[in-house]
KELO-914706 format. One record per residue (C-alpha): residue number from 1; residue in one letter; chain; x, y, z. Coordinates in steps of 0.001 Angstrom, whole numbers, plus 524288, in hexadecimal, padded with zeros to 5 digits. Each point is the difference from the previous one (the first is absolute). Layout:
BEGIN
<rec resi="NUM" resn="A" chain="A" c1="X" c2="Y" c3="Z"/>
...
END
This chain:
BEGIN
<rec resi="1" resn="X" chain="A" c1="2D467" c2="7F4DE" c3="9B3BE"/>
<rec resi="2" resn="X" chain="A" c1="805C3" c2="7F353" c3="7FA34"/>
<rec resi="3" resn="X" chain="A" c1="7F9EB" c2="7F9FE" c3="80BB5"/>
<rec resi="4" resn="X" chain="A" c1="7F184" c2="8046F" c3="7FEC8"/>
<rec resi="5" resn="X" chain="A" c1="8019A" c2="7FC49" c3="7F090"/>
<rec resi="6" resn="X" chain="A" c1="80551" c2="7F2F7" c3="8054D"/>
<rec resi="7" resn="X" chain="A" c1="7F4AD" c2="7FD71" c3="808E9"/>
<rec resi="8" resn="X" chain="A" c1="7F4B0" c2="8065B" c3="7F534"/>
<rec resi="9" resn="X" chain="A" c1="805A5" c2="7F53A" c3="7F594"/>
<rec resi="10" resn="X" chain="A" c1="7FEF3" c2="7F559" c3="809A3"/>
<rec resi="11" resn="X" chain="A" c1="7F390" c2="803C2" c3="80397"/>
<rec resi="12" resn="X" chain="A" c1="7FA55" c2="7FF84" c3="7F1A7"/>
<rec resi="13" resn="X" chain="A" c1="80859" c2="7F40C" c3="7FD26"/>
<rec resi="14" resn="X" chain="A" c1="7F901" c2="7F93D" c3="80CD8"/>
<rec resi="15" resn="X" chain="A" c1="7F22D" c2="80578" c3="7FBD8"/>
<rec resi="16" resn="X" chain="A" c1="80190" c2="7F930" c3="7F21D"/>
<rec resi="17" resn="X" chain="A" c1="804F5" c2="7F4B9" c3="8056C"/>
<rec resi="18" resn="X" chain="A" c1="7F35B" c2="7FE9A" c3="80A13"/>
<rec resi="19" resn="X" chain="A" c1="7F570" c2="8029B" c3="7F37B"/>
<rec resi="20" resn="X" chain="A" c1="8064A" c2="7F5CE" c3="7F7F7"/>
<rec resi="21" resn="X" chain="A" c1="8057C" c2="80A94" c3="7F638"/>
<rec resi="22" resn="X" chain="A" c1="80E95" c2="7F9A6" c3="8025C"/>
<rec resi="23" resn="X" chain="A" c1="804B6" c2="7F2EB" c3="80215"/>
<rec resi="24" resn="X" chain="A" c1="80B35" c2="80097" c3="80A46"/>
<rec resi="25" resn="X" chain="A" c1="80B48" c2="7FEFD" c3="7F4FC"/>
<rec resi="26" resn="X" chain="A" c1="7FAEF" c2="80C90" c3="7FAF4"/>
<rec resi="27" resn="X" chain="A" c1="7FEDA" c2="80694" c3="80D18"/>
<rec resi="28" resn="X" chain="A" c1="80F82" c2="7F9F5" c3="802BF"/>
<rec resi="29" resn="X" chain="A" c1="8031B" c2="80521" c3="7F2E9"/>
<rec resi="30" resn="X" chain="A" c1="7F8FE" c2="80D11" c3="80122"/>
<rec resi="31" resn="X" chain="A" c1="806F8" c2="8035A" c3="80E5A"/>
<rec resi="32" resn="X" chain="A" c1="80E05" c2="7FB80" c3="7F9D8"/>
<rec resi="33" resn="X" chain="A" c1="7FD73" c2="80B09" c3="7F477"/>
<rec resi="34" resn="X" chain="A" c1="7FD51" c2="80A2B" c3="80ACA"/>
<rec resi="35" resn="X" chain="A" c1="80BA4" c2="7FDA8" c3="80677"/>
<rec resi="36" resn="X" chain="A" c1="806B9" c2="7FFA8" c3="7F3B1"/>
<rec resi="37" resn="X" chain="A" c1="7FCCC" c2="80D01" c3="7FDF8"/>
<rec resi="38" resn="X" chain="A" c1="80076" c2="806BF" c3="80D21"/>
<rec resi="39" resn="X" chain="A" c1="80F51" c2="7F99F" c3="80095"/>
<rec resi="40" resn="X" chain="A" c1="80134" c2="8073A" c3="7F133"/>
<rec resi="41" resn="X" chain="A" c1="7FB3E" c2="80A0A" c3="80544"/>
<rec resi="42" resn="X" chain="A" c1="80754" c2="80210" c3="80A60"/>
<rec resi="43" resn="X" chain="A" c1="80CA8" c2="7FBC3" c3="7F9DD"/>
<rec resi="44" resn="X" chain="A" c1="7FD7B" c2="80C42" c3="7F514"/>
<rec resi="45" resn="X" chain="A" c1="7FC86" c2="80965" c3="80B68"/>
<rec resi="46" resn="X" chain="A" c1="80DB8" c2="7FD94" c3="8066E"/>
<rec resi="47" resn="X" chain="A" c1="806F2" c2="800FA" c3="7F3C9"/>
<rec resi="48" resn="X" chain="A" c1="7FAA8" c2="80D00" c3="7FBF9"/>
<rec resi="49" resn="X" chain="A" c1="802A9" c2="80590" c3="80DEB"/>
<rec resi="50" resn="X" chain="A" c1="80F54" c2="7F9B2" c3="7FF9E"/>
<rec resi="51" resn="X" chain="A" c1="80198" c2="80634" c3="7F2A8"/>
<rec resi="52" resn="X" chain="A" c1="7F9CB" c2="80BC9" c3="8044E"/>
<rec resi="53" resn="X" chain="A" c1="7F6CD" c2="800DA" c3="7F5FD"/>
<rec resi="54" resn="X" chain="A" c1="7F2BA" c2="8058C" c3="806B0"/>
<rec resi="55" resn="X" chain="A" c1="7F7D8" c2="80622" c3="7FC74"/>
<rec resi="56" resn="X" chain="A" c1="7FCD1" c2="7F58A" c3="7F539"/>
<rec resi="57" resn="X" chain="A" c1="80105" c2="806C0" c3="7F14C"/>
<rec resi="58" resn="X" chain="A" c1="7FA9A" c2="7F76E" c3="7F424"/>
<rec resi="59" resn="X" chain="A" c1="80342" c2="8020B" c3="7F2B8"/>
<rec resi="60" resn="X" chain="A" c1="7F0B5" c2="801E6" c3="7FDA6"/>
<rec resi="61" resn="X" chain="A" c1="7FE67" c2="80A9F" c3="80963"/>
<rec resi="62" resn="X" chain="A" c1="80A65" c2="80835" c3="7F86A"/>
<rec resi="63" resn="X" chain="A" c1="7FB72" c2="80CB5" c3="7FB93"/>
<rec resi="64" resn="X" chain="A" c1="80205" c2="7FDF5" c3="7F23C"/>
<rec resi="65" resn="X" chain="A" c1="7F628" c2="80BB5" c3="7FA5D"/>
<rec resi="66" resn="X" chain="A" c1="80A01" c2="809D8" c3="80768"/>
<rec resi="67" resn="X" chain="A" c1="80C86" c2="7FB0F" c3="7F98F"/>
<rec resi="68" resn="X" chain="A" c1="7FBEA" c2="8006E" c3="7F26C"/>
<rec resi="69" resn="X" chain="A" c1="80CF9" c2="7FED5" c3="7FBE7"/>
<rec resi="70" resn="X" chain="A" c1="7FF0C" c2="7F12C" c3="80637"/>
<rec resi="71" resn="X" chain="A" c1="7FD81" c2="7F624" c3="7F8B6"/>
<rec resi="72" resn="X" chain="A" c1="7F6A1" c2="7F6DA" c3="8045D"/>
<rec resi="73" resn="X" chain="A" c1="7FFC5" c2="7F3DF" c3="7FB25"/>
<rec resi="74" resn="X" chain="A" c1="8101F" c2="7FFAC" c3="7FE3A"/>
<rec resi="75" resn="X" chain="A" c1="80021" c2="8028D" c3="80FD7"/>
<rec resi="76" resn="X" chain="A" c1="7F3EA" c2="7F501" c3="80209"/>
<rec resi="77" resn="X" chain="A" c1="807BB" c2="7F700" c3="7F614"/>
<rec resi="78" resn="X" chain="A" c1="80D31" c2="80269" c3="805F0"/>
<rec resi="79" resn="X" chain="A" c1="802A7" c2="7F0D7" c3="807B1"/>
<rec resi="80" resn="X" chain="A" c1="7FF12" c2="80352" c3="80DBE"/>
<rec resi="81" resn="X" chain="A" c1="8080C" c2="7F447" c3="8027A"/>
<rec resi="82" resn="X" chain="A" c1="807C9" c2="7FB15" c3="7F6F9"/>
<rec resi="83" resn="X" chain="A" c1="80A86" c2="80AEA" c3="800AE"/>
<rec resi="84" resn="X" chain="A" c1="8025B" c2="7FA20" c3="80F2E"/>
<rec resi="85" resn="X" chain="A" c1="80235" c2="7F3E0" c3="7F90C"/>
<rec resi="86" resn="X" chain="A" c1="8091F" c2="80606" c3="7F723"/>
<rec resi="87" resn="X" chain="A" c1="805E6" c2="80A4E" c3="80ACF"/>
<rec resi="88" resn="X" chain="A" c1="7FE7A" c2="80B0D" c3="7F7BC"/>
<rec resi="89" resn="X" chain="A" c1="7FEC3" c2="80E39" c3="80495"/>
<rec resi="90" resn="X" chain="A" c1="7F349" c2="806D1" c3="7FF27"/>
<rec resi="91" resn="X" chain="A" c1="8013C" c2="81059" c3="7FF5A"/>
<rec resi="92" resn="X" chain="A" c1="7F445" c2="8094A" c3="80070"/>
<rec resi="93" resn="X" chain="A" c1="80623" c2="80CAC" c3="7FD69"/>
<rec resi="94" resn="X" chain="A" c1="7F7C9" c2="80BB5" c3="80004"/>
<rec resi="95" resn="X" chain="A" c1="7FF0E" c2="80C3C" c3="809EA"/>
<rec resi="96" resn="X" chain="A" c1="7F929" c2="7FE8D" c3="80DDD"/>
<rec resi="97" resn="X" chain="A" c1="7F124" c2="7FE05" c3="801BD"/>
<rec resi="98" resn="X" chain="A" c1="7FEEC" c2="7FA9B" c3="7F26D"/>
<rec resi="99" resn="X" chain="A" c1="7FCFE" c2="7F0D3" c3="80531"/>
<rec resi="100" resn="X" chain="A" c1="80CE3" c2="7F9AC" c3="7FF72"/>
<rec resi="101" resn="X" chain="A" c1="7FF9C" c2="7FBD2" c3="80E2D"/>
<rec resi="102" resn="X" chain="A" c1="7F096" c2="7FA99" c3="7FDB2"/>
<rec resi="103" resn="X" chain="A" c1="806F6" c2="7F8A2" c3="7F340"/>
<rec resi="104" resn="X" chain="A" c1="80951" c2="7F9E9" c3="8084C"/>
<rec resi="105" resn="X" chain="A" c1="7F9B4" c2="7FB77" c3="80B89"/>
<rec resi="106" resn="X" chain="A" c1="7F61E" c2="7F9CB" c3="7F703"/>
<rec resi="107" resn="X" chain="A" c1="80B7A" c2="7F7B8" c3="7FA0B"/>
<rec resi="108" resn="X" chain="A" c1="804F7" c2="7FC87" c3="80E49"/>
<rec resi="109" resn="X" chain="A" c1="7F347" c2="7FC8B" c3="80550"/>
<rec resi="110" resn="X" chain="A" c1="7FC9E" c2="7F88C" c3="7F532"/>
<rec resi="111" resn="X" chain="A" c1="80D59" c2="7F862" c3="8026E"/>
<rec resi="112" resn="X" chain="A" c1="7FC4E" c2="7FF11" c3="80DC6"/>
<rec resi="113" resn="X" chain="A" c1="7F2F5" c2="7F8F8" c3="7FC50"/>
<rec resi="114" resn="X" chain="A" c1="808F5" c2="7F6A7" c3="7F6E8"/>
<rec resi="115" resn="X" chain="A" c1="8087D" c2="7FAB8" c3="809AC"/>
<rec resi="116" resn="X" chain="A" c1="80C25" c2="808A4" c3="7FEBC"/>
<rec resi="117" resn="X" chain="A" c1="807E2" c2="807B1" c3="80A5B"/>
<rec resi="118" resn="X" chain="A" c1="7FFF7" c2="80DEC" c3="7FED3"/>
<rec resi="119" resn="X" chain="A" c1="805D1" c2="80BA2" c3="80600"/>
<rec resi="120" resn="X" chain="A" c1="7FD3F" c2="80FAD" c3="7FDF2"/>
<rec resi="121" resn="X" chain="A" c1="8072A" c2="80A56" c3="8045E"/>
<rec resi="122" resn="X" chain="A" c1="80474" c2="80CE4" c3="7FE0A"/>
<rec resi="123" resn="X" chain="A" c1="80F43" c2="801C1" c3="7FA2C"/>
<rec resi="124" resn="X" chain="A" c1="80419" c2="8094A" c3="80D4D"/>
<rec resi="125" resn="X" chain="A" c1="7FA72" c2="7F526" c3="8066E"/>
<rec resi="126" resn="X" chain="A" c1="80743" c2="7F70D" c3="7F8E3"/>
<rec resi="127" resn="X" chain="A" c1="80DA0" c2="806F7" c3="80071"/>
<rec resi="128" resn="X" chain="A" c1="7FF67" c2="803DC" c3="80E98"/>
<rec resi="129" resn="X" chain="A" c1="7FD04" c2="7F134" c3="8045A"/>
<rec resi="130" resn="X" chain="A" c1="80B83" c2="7FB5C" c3="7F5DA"/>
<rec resi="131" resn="X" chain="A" c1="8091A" c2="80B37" c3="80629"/>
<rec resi="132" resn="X" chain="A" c1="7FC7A" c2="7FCE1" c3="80DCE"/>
<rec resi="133" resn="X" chain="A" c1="803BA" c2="7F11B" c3="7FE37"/>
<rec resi="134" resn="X" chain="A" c1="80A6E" c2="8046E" c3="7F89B"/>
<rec resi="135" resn="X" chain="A" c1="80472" c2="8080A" c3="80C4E"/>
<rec resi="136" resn="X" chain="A" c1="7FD4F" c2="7F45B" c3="80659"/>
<rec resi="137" resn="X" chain="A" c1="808EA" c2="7F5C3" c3="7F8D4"/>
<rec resi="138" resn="X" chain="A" c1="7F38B" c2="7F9DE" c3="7FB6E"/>
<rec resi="139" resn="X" chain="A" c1="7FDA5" c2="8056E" c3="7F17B"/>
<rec resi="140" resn="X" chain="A" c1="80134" c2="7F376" c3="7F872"/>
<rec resi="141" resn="X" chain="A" c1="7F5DF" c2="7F7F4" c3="80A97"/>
<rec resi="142" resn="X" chain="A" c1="7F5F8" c2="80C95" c3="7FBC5"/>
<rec resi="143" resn="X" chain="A" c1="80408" c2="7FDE8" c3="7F2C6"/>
<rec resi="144" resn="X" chain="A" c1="7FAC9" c2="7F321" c3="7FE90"/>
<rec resi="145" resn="X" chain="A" c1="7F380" c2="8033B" c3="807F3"/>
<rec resi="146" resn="X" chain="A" c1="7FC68" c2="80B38" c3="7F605"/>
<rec resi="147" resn="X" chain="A" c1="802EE" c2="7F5E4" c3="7F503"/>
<rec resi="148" resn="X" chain="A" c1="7F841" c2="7F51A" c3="80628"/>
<rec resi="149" resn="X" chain="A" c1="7F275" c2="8034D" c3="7FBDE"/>
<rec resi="150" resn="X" chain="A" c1="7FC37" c2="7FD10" c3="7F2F7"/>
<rec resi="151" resn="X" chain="A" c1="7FB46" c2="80F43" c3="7FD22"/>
<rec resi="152" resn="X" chain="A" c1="804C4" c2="80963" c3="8056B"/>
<rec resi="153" resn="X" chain="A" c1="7FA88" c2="80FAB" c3="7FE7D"/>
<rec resi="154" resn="X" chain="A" c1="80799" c2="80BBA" c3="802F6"/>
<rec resi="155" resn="X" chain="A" c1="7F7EA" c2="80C01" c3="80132"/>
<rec resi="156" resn="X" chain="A" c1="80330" c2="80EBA" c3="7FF78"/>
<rec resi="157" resn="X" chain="A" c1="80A74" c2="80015" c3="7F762"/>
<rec resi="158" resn="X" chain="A" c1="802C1" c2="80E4E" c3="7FC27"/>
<rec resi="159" resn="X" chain="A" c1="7FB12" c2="80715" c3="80BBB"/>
<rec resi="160" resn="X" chain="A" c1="80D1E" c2="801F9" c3="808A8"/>
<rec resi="161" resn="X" chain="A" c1="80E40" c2="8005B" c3="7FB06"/>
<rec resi="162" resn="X" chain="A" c1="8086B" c2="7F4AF" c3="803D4"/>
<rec resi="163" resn="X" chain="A" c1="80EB3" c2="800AF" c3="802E0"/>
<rec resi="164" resn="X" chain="A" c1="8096F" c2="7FA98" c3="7F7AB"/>
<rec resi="165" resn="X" chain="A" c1="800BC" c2="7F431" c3="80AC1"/>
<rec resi="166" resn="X" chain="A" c1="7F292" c2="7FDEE" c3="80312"/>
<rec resi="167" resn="X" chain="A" c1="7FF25" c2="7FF1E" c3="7EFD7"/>
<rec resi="168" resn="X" chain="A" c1="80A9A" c2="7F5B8" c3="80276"/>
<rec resi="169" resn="X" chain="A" c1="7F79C" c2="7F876" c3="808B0"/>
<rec resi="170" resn="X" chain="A" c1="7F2B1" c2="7FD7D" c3="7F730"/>
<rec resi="171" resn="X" chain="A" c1="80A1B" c2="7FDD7" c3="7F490"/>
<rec resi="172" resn="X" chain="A" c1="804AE" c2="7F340" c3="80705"/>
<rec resi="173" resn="X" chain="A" c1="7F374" c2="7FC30" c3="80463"/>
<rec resi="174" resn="X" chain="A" c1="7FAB4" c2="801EA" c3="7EFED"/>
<rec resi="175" resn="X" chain="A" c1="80ADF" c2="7F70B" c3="7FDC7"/>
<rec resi="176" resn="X" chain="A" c1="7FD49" c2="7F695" c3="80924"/>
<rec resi="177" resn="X" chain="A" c1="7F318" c2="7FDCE" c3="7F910"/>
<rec resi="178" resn="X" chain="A" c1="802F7" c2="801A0" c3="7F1CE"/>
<rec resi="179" resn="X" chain="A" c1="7FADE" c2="7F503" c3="7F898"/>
<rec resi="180" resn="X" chain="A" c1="7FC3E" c2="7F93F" c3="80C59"/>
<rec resi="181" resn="X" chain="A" c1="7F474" c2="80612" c3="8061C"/>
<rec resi="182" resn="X" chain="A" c1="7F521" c2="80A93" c3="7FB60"/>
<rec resi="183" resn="X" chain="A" c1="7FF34" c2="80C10" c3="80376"/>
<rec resi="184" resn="X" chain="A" c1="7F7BC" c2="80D84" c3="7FE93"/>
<rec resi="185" resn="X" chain="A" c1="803C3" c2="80D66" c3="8007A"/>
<rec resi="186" resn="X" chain="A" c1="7F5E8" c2="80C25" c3="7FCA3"/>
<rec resi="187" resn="X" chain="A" c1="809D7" c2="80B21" c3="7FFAB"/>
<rec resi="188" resn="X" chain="A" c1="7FB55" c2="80CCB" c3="7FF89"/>
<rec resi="189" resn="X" chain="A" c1="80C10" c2="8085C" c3="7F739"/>
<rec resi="190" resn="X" chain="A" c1="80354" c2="7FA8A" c3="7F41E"/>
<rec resi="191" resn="X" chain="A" c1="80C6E" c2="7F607" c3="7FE61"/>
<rec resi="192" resn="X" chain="A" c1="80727" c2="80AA3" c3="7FA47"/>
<rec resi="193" resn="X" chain="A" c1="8018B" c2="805B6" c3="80D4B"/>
<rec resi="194" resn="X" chain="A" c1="803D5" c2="7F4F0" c3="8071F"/>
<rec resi="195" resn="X" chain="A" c1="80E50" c2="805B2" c3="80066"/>
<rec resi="196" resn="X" chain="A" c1="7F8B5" c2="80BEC" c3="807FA"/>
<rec resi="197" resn="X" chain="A" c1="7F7FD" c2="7F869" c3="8098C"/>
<rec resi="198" resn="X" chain="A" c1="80AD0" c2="7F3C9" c3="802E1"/>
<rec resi="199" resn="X" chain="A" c1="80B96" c2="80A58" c3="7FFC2"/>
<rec resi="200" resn="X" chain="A" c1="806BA" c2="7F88E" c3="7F72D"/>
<rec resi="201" resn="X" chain="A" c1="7FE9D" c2="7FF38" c3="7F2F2"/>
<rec resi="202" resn="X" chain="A" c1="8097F" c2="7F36B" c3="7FCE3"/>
<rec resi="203" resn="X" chain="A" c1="7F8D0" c2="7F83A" c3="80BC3"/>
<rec resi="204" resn="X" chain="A" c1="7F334" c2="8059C" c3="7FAE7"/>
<rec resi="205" resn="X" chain="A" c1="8058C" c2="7FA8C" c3="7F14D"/>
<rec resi="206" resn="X" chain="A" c1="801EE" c2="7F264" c3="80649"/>
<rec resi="207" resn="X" chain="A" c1="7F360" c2="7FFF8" c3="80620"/>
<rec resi="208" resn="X" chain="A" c1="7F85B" c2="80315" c3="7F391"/>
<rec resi="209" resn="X" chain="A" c1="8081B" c2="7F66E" c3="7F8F9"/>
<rec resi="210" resn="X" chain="A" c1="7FA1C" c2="7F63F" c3="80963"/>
<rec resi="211" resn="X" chain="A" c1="7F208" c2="80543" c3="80379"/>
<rec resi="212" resn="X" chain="A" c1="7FE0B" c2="80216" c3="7EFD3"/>
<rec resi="213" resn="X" chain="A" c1="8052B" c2="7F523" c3="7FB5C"/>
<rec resi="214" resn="X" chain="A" c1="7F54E" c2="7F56A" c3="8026E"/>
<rec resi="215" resn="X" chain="A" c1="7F38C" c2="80B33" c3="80299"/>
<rec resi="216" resn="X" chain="A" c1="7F2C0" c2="804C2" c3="7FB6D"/>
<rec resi="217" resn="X" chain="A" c1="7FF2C" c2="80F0E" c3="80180"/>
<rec resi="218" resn="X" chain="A" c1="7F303" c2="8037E" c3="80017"/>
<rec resi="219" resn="X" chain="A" c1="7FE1F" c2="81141" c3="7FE9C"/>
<rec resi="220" resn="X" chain="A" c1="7F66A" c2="8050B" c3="807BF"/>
<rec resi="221" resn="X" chain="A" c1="7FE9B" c2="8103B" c3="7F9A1"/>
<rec resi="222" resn="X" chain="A" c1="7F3BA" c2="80697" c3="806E9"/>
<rec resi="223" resn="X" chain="A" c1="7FBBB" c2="80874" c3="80B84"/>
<rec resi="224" resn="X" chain="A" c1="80010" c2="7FC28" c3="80D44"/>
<rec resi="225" resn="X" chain="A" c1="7F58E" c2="7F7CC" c3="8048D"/>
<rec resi="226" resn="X" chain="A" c1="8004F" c2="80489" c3="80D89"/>
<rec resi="227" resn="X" chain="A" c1="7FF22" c2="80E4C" c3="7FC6C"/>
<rec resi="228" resn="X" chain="A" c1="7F477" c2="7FFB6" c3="7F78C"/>
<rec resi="229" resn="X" chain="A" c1="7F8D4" c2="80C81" c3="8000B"/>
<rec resi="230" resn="X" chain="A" c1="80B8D" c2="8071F" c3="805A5"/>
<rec resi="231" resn="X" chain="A" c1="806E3" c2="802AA" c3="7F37D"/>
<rec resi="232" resn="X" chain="A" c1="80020" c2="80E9D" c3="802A1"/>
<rec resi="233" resn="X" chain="A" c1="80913" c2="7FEAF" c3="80A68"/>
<rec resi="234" resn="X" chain="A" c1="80839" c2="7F729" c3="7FB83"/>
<rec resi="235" resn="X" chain="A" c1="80CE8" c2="8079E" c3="7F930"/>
<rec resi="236" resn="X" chain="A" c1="7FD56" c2="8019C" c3="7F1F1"/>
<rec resi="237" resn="X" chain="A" c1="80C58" c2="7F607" c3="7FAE6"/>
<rec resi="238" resn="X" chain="A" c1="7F9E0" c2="7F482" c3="8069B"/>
<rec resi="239" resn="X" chain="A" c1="7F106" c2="802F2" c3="7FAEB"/>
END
């Protein structure tokens, strides 16, 4: 596809050239822009597929009407970059189908687009790979990887329990970053029942006292988006 677009600019760029609409600095000028932005383009593409962040989500295409409870122009106004600058933590807490995953891979793509590294993945993801090089005698060379990129996001926090040692695990990564890189977590229980999830509540403690103390929490209270029009058979507690 690049190709044919490659081929349909030159084309044009040679046709203007021939009628005496360009001078040949313009035509130079004109194919160095295209390339420009076919390299951009291709540089963004490759980021979003390393930090497994497709499909693409934009904060504009959020479903604000649904999530009332949202506000708007705080989540438009929130800096979509400076808190990588400033490697603070990011949480969109609120239960599942409400948008927090669309509200987070609209911050990573839009770091993508800026120039940063980003990574997403889910936290059993992220404990079995640290437990496996852990197994492996290789736990602080994985460390650094996960705290190389300058956001990272940890997804589906909340849906499985965690033993006491996998809880272990994230803690040192979470320390590894504090106050050195960004990250974002959109946990679906509350932080209250961190102990629960992390089977721990004094690691869960220490995490909180990191993942809190430099964060936006942004409350997400509404319905599922997903299961719109299927509120009947959803159990009455989570209507």
């Amino acid at each position: 596809m690049h190709e044919a677009r490659v081929l349909e600019t030159l084309n044009q760029i040679l046709s203007q050239l021939e009628k005496g609409e360009m001078t040949s600095i313009e035509a130079i000028d004109a194919l160095l822009a295209e390339e420009l932005t076919l390299r951009e383009g291709r540089r963004v593409g490759v980021g979003l597929r390393t930090a497994r962040l497709m499909p693409i989500k934009t904060l504009e295409s959020y479903y604000f009407s649904f999530q009332p409870s949202l506000d708007r122009h705080r989540i438009m106004a929130l800096p979509q970059l400076e808190f990588i600058n400033r490697a603070e933590v990011r949480h969109f807490l609120g239960a599942p189908g409400t948008g927090k995953s669309h509200l987070t891979t609209a911050h990573g793509v839009s770091a993508v687009k800026a120039g940063r590294s980003v990574y997403r993945c889910t936290l059993a993801e992220l404990i079995d790979a640290l437990a496996q090089a852990e197994r492996e005698g290789r736990l602080p060379e994985k460390i650094r990887c996960y705290a190389r990129s300058s956001l990272l996001i940890v997804d589906a926090i909340g849906y499985l329990p965690f033993t006491s040692g996998g809880a272990n695990l994230f803690f040192q990564l979470v320390n590894a970053r504090y106050e050195k890189g960004a990250m974002i977590l959109p946990p679906n229980r509350g932080f209250a029942a961190w102990g629960e999830v992390f089977a721990d509540p004094v690691v869960a403690t220490a995490l909180l006292d990191r993942l809190l103390r430099h964060a936006v929490v942004v409350r997400i209270e509404g319905a599922s988006y997903r299961l719109r029009g299927r509120a009947d058979l959803m159990p009455e507690h989570t209507r």
